[in-house]
C-alpha positions as CSV (number, residue, x, y, z in Angstrom):
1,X,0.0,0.0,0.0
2,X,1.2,3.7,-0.5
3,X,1.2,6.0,2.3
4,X,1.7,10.0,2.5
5,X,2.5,11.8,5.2
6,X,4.4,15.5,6.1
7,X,8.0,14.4,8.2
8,X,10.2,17.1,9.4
9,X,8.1,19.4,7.3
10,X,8.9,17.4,4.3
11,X,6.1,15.6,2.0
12,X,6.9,11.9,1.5
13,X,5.0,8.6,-0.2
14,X,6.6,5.4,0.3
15,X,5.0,2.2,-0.9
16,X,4.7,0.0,2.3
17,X,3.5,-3.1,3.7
18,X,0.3,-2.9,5.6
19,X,1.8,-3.7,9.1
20,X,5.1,-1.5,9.1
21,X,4.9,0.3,12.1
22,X,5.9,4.3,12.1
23,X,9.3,3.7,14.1
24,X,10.1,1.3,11.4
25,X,8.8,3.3,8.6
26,X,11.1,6.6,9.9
27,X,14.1,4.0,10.5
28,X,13.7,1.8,7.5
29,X,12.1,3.2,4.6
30,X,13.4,7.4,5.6
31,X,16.7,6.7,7.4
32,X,15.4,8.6,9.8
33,X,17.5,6.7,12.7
34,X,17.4,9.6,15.4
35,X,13.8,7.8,16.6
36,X,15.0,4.5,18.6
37,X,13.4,1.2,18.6
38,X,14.0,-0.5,21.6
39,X,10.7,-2.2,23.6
40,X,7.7,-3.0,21.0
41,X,5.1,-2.6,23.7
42,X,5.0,1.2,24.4
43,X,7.3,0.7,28.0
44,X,10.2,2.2,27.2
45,X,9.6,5.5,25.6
46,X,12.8,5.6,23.2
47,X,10.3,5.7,20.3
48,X,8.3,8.9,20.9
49,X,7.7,11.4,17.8
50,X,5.0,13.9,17.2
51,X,1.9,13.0,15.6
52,X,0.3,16.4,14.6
53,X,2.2,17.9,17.6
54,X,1.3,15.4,19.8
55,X,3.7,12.7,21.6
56,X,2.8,9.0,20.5
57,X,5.2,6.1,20.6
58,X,5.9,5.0,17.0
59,X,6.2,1.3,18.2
60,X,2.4,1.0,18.5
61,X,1.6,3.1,15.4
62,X,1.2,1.7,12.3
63,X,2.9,3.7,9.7
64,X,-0.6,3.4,7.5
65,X,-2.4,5.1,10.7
66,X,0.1,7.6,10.2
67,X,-1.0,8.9,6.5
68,X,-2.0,12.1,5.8
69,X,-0.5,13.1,9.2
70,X,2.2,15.8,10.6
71,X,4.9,13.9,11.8
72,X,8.1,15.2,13.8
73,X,11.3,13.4,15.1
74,X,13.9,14.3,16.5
75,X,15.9,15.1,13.9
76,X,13.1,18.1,12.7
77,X,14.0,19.7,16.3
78,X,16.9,21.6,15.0
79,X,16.2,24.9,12.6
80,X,19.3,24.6,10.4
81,X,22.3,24.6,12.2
82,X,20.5,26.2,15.4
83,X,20.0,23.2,18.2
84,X,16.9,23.9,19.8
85,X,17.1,25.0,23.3
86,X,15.9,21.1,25.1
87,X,19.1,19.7,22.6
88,X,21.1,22.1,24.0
89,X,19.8,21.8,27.7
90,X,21.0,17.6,27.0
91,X,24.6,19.2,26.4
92,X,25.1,21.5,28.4
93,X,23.5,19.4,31.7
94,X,24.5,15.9,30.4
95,X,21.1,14.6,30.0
96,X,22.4,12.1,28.3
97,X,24.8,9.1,29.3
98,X,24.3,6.1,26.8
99,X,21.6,8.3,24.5
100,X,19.4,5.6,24.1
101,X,16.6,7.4,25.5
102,X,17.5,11.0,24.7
103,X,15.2,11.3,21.5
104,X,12.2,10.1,22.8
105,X,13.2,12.7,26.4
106,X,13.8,15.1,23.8
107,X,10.4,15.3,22.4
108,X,8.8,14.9,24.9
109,X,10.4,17.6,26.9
110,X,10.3,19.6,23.9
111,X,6.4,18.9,23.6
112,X,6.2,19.7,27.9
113,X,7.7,23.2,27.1
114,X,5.5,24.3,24.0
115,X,2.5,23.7,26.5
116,X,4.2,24.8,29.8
117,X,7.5,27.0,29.2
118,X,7.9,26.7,33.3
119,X,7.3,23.3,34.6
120,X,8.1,22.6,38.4
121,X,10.9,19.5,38.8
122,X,7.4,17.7,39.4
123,X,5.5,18.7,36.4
124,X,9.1,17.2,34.3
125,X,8.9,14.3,36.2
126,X,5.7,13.9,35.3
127,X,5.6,14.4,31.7
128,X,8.7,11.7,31.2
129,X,7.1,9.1,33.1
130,X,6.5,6.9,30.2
131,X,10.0,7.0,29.5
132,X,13.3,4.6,30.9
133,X,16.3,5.8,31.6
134,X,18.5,3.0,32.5
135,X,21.8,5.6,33.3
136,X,21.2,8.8,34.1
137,X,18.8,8.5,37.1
138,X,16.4,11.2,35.5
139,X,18.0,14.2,37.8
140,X,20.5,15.2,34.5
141,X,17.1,15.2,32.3
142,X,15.9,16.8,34.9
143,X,18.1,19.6,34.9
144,X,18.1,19.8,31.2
145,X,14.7,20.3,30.7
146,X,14.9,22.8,33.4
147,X,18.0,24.8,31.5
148,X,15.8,24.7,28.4
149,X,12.9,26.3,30.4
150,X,14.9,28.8,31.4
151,X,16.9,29.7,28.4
152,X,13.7,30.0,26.3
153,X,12.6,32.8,28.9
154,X,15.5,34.5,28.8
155,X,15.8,34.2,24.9
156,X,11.9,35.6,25.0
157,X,12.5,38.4,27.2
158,X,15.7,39.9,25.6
159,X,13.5,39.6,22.4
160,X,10.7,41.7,24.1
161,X,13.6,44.0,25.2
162,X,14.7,44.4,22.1
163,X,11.2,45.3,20.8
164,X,11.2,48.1,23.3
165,X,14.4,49.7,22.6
166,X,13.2,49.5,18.7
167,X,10.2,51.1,19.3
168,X,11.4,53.6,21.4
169,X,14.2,54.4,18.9
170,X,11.1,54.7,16.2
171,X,9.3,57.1,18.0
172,X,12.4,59.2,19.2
173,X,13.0,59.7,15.1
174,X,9.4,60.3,14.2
């Protein structure tokens, strides 16, 4: 069967078997390998994209399911060159030990901040609980989620500075 889909912004049709799952459709047929296969029953986590901005574990979607859908892994995260601020938070807090785990954290953390850009420790906790981390102990995923959070306010308000000063400057030559 043929199935069409947006990934990373990017229109595809592939011609697949009924029964290919998304994680092996992103993997297999996209060599899209940043999405991790690793239980096959939705424990583990590793597998988590977005399906139309939404966090679902790509193990227990069929890729056909998937059709005429918006679909984002973690390799769509970046703009360019740019890392976006939870990739960074990984780096800069070591989130990451084996990085089995760390793109399914990744979007889901990413998917924590576009609906709550200031989680409590609690709230991050929360929101990767459908995840395993067999190394890090969560406190470094933690902590990076926490650095992202913070950076994207601090990004936002110098950007509403900035504004200011602009507009100021406007009416100061009007």
């Amino acid at each position: 069967m043929q199935v069409s889909m947006t990934v990373n912004d990017v229109e595809v049709t592939e011609e697949i078997e009924g029964r290919t799952l998304l994680v092996h459709f992103l993997r297999d047929h996209l060599g899209l390998t940043g999405t991790h296969w690793g239980c096959d029953t939705s424990n583990c986590g590793t597998c988590v994209v977005w399906m139309d901005g939404e966090p679902v574990k790509s193990c227990t979607v069929l890729a056909a399911m998937a059709g005429g859908h918006a679909v984002r892994t973690v390799e769509g995260l970046a703009k360019g060159a740019e890392l976006d601020p939870v990739q960074e938070g990984f780096i800069q807090c070591h989130g990451l030990q084996c990085g089995f785990c760390t793109p399914g954290m990744m979007m889901t953390a990413r998917a924590l901040l576009d609906r709550n850009p200031d989680p409590t420790d609690t709230e991050i906790r929360e929101a990767i609980s459908g995840q395993i981390c067999r190394c890090t102990g969560y406190a470094t995923i933690v902590r990076s989620v926490r650095w992202a959070s913070v950076k994207e306010a601090s990004v936002k308000q110098a950007s509403v500075k900035q504004a200011s000063v602009e507009e100021a400057s406007e009416e100061v030559t009007a």
